[in-house]
Structure formats: structure tokens, C-alpha cells
DRENTORKOL-3810 file (N, C-alpha, C; in nm, 4 decimals):
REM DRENTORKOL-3810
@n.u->-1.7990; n.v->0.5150; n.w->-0.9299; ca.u->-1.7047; ca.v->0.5159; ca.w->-0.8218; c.u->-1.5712; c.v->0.5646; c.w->-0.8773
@n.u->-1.5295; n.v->0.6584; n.w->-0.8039; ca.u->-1.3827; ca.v->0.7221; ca.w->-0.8230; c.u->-1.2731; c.v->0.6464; c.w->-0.7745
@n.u->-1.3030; n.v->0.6041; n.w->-0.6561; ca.u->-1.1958; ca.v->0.5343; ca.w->-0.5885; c.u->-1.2780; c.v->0.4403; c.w->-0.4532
@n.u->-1.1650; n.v->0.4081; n.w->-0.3710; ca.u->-1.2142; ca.v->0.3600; ca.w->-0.2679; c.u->-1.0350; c.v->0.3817; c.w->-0.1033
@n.u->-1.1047; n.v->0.3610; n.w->-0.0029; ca.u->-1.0359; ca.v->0.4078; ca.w->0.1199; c.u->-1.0450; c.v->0.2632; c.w->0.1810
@n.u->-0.9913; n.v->0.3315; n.w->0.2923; ca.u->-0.9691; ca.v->0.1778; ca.w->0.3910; c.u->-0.8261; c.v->0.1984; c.w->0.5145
@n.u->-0.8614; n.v->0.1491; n.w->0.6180; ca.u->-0.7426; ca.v->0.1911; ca.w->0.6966; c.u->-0.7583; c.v->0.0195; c.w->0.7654
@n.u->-0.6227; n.v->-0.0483; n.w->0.7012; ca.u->-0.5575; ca.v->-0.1759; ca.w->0.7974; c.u->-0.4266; c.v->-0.1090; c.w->0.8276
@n.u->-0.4099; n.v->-0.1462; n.w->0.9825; ca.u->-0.2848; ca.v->-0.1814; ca.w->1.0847; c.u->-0.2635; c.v->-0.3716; c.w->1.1371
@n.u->-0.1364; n.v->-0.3669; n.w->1.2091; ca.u->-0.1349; ca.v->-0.4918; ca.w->1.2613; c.u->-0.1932; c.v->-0.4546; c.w->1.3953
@n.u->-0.2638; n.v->-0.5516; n.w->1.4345; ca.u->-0.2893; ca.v->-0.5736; ca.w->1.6006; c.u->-0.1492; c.v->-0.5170; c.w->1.6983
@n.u->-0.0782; n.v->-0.5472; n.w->1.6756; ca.u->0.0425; ca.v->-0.4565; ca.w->1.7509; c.u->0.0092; c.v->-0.3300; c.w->1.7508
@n.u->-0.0220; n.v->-0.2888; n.w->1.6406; ca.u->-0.0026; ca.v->-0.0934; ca.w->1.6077; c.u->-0.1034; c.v->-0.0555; c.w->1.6801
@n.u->-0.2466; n.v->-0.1240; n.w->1.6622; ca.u->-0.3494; ca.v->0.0033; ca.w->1.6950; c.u->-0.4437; c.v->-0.1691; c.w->1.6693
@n.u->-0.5390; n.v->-0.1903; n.w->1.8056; ca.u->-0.6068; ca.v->-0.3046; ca.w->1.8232; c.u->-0.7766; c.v->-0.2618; c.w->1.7505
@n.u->-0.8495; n.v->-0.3502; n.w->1.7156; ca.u->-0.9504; ca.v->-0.3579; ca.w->1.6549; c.u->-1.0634; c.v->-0.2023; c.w->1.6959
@n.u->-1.0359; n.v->-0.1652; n.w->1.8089; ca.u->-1.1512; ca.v->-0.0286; ca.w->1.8864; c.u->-1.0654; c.v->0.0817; c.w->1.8391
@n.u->-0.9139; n.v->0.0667; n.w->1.8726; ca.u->-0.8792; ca.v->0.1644; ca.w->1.7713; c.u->-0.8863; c.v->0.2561; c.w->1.6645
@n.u->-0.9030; n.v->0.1157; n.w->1.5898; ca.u->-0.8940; ca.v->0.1801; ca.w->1.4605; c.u->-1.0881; c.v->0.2029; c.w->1.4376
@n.u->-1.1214; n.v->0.1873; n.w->1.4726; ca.u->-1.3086; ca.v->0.1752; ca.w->1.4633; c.u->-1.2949; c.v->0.3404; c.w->1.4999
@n.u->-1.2169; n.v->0.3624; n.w->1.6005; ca.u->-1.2028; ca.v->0.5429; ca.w->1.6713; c.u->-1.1449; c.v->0.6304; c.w->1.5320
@n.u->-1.0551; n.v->0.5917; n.w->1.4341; ca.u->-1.0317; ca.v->0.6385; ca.w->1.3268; c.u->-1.1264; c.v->0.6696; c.w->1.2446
@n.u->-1.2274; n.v->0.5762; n.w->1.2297; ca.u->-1.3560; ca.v->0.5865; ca.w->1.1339; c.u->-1.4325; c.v->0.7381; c.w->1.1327
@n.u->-1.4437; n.v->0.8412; n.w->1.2024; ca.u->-1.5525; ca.v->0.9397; ca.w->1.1742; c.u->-1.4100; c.v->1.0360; c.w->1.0940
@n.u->-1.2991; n.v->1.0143; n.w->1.1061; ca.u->-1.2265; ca.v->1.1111; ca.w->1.0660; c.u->-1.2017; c.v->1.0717; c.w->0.8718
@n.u->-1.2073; n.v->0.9112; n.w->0.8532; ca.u->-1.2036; ca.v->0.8535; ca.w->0.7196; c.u->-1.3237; c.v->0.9092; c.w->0.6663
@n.u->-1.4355; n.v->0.8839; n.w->0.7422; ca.u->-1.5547; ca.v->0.9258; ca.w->0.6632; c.u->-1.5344; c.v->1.0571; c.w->0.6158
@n.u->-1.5152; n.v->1.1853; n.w->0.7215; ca.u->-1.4830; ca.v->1.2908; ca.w->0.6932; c.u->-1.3993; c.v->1.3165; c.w->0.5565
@n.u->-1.2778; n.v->1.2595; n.w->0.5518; ca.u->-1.1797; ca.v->1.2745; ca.w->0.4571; c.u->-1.2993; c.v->1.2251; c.w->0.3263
@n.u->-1.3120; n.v->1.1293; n.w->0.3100; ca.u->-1.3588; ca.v->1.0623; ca.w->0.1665; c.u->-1.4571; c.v->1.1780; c.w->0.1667
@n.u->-1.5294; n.v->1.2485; n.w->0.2611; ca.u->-1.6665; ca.v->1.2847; ca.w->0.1875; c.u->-1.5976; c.v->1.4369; c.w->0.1008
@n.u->-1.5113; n.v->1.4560; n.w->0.2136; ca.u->-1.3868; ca.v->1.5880; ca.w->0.1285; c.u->-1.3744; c.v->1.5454; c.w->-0.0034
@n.u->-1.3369; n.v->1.4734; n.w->-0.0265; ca.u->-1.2878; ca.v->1.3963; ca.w->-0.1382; c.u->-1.3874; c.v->1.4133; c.w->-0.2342
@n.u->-1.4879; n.v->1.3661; n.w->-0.2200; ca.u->-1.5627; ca.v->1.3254; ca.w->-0.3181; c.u->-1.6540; c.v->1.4502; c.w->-0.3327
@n.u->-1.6503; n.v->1.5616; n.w->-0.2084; ca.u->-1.6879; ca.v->1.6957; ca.w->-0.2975; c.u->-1.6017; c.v->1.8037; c.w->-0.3254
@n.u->-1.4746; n.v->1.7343; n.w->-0.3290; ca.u->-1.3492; ca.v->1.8307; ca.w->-0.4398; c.u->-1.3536; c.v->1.7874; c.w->-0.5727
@n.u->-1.4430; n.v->1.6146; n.w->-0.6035; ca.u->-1.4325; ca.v->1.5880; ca.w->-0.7019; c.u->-1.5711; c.v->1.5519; c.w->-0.7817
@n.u->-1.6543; n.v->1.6539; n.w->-0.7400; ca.u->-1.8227; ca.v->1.7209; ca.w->-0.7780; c.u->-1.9233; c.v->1.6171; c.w->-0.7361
@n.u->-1.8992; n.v->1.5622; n.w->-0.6340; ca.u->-2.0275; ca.v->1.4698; ca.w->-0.6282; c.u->-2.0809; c.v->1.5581; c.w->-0.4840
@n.u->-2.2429; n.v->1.5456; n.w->-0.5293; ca.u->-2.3420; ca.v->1.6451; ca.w->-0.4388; c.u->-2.3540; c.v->1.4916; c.w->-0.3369
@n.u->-2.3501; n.v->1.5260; n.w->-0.1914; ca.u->-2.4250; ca.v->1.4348; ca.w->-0.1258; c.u->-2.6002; c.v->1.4582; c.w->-0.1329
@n.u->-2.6458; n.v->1.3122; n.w->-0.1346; ca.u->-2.8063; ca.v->1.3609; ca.w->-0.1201; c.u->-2.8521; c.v->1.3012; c.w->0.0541
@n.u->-2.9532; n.v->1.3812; n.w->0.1011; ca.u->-2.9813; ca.v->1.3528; ca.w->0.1942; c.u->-3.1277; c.v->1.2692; c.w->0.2134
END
């Protein structure tokens, strides 16, 4: 493991469905991530 991600807000900012709506764009980013930094996904 290289690293690790994670997205907390307060309940004020952005409520629990919110941030769940953020999730396909984190996944996106980390998987960027982790094939700028040579790891092959396997399927």
C-alpha cells in the first residue's frame, strides 16, 4: 500500500447521501493514482 484516501465533512457541509454521491469520483481519482504510480489493476 502506497497510501490511503477518504473524504469526511461535518453534517452541516454535505449530509451522509452526499458525500456517498462523491464516492465514484474518489474511486476514480485513487485508481488514477495508483496507475501513475505502476500498479496494473487485475480484473
Amino acid at each position: 500500500m502506497l497510501a490511503a484516501t477518504s473524504i469526511s465533512v461535518p453534517d452541516v457541509v454535505l449530509n451522509r447521501d452526499q458525500v456517498l454521491e462523491l464516492l465514484p469520483e474518489l474511486l476514480a481519482t485513487t485508481r488514477a493514482i495508483s496507475a501513475d504510480c505502476g500498479y496494473e489493476e487485475r480484473v
